[in-house]
C-alpha positions as CSV (number, residue, x, y, z in Angstrom):
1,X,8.5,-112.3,1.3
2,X,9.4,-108.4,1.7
3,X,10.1,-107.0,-1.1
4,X,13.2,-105.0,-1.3
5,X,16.0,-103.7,-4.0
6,X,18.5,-104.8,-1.9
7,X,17.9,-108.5,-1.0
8,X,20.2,-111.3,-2.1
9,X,17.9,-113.0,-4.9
10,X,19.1,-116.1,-6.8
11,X,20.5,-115.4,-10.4
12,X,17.8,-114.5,-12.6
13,X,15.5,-113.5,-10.0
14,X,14.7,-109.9,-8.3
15,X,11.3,-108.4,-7.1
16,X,11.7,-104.6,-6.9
17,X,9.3,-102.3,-5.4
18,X,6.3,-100.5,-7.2
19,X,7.5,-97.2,-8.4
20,X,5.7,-94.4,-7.8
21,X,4.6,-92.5,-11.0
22,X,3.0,-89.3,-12.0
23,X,-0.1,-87.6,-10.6
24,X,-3.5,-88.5,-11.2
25,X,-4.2,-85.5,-12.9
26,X,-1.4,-86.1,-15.3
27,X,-2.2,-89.6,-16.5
28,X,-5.8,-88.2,-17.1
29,X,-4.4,-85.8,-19.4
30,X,-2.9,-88.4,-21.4
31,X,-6.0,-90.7,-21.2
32,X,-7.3,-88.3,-24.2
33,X,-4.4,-88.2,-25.9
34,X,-3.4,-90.1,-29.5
35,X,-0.4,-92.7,-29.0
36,X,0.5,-91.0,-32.4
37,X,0.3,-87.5,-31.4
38,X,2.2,-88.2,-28.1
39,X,5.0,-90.0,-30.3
40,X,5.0,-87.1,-32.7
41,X,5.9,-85.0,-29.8
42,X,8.7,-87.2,-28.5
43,X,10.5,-87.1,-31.6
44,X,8.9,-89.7,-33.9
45,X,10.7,-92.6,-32.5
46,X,9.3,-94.2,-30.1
47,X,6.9,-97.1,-29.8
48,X,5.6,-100.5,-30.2
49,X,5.6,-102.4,-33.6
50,X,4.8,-106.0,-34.1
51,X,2.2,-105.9,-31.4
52,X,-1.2,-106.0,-32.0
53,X,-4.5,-105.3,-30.5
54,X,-6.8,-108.7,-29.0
55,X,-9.3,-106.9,-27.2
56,X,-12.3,-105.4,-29.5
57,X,-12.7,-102.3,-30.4
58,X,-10.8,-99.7,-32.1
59,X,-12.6,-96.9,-30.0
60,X,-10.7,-98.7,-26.6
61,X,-7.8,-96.6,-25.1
62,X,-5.3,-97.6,-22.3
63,X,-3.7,-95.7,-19.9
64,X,-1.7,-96.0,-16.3
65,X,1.7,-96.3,-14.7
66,X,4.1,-98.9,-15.7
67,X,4.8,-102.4,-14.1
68,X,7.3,-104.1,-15.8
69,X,8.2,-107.8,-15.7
70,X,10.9,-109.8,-17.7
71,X,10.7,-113.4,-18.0
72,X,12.3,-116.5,-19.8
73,X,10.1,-117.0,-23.0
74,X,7.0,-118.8,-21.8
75,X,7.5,-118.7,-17.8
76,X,4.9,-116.5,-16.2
77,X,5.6,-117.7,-13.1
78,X,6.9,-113.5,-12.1
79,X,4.0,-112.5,-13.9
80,X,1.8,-113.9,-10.5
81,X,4.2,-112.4,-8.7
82,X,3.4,-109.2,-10.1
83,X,-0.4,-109.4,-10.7
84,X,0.4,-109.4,-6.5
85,X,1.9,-106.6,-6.5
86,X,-0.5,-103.9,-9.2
87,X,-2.3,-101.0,-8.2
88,X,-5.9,-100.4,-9.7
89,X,-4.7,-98.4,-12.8
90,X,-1.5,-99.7,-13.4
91,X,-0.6,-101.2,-17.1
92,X,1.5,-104.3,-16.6
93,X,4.5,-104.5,-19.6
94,X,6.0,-108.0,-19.9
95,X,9.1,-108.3,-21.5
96,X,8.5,-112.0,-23.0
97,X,11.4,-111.9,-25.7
98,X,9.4,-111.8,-28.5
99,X,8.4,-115.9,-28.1
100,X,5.3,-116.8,-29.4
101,X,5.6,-120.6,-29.0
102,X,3.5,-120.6,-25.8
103,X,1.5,-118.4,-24.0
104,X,2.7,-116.1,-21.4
105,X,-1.4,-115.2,-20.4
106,X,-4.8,-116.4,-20.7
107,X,-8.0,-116.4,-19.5
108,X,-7.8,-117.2,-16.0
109,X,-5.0,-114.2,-15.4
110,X,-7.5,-112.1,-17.6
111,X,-9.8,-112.3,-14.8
112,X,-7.9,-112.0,-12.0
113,X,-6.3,-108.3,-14.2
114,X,-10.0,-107.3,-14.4
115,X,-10.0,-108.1,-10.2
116,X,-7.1,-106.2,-10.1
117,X,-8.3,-103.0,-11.9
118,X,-5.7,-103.0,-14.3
119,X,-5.5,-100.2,-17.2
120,X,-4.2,-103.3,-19.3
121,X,-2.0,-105.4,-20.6
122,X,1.3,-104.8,-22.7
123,X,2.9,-108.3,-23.9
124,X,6.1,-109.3,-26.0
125,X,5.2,-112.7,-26.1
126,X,1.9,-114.7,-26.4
127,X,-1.7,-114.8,-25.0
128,X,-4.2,-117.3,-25.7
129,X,-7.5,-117.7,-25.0
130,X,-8.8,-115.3,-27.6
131,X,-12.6,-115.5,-27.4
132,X,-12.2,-113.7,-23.4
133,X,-9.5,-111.3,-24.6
134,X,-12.0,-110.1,-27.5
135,X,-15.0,-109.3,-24.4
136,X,-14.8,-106.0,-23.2
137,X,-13.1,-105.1,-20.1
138,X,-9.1,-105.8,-20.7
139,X,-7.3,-103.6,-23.2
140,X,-4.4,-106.1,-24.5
141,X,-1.5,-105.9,-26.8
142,X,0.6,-108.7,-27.4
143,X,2.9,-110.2,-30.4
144,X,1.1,-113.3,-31.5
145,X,-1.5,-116.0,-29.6
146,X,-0.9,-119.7,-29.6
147,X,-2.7,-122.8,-27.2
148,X,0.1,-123.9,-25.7
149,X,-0.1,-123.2,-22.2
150,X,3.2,-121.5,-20.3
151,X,5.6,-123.4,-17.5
152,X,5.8,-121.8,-14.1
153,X,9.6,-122.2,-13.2
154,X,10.9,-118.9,-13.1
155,X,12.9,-117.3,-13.5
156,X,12.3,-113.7,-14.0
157,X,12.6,-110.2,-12.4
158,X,9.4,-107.4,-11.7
159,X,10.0,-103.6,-12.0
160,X,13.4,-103.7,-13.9
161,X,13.7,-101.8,-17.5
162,X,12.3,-103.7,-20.0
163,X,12.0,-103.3,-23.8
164,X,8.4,-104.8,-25.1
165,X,8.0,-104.8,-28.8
166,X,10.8,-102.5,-29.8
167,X,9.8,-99.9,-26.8
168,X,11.9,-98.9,-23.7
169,X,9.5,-98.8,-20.5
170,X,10.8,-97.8,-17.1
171,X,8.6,-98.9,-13.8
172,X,6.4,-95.7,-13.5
173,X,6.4,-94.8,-16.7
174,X,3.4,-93.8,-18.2
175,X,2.0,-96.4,-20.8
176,X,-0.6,-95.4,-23.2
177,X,-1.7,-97.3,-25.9
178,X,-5.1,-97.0,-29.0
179,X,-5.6,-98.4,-32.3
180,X,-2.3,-97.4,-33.4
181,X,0.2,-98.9,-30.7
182,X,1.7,-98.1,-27.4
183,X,3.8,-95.5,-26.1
184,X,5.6,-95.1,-22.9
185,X,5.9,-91.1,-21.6
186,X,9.2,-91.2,-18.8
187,X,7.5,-90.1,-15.8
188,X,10.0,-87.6,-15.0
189,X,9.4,-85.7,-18.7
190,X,5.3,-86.1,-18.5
191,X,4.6,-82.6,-17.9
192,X,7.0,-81.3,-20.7
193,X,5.4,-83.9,-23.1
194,X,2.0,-83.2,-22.2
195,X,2.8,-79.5,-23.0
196,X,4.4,-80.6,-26.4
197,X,1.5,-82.9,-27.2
198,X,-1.1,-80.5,-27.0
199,X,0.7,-78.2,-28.8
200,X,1.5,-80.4,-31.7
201,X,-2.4,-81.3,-31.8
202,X,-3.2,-77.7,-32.1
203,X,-0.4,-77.4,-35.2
204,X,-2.7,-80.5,-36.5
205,X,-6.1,-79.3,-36.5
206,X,-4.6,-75.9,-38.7
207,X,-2.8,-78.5,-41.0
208,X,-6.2,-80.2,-41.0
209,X,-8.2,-77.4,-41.8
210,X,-6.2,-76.2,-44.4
211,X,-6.4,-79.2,-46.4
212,X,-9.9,-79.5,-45.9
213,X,-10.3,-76.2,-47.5
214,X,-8.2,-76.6,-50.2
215,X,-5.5,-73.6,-48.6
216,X,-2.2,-75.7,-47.9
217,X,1.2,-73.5,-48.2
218,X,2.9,-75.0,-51.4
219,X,5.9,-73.6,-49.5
220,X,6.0,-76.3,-46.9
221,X,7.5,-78.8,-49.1
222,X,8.9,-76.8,-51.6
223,X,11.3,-75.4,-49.0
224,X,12.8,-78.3,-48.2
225,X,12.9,-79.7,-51.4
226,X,14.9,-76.4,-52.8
227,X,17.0,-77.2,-49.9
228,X,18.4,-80.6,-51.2
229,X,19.1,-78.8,-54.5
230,X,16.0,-79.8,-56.6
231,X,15.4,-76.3,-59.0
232,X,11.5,-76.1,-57.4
């Protein structure tokens, strides 16, 4: 079926196109970037919480171009759909509700994502299968796991906006996720953020240094604590 915005589809249902995201050269910049430095710079409020990590290692970063899906709480039937439709590097973001009382992915769709080239997996819902999700090869963040397997009835929509574990994620945006959580950088801003990013790590490493040596303005606090009225 041709995929279009503008079809007819059945209530519940819609397959949108890929959107296009940022350049390459952009979503490398990110791929060294802290999920909590990046959140810093976008004011402190934004991403994930009550995901965590199944793949191993702390060390393993994530980053690549949204695709969103939305489905009923554990249906992956448009999660197929959209494993059709990826690009090597894209991060697919499932909008599963929050359910965790079956599984949205396992092992089998691990491997056909490791096919695919995907940067990884973003799920508000369940996996199972744990022992594959732990190998290497599959960054993936997801709410909880249980064994019981999903239906494949539908219904459910690809490349809509989604909110996965308390984080708004447009198609395109670009998802980036460590040991700390996921954030999602608006395509349209990720030059601006980039620039605020770096500068924010730079501020960092002076903070850093000056508590390593023992140098730390007493002024930084203070000010602000004289400011609520507190006789410092």
């Amino acid at each position: 079926m041709t995929q279009s915005a503008n079809l007819d589809w059945p209530a519940g249902y819609r397959i949108n196109p890929r959107v296009p995201s940022v350049g390459k050269d952009i979503i490398e910049a990110f791929k060294a970037l802290p999920t909590a430095a990046i959140g810093d710079a976008m004011s402190r409020n934004v991403g994930t919480y009550g995901l965590r990590q199944y793949h191993s290692g702390l060390d393993v970063s994530m980053c690549g171009p949204a695709v969103t899906v939305r489905v009923r709480p554990g249906d992956n039937l448009m999660i197929h759909k959209a494993l059709m439709l990826v690009e090597r590097g894209d991060v697919l973001v499932i909008d599963g509700g929050a359910d965790i009382t079956q599984a949205l992915v396992g092992g089998l769709m691990r491997t056909t994502c490791i096919a695919k080239g995907l940067a990884g997996l973003v799920i508000d819902g369940a996996v199972r299968d744990l022992v594959e999700w732990a190998e290497e090869g599959m960054p993936c963040y997801a709410r909880g796991h249980t064994s019981r397997g999903p239906s494949k009835d539908g219904p459910g929509e690809i490349n809509i906006p989604v909110v996965c574990g308390g984080l708004a994620v447009l198609p395109g945006d670009i998802v980036v996720g460590d040991a700390d959580g996921v954030v999602a950088v608006p395509a349209n801003d990720a030059e601006r953020i980039l620039r605020k990013t770096l500068e924010h790590l730079k501020r960092e490493d002076a903070i850093r240094e000056s508590n390593r040596t023992g140098t730390s303005d007493p002024e930084r606090f203070d000010a602000v604590l004289r400011a609520k009225g507190l006789p410092i």
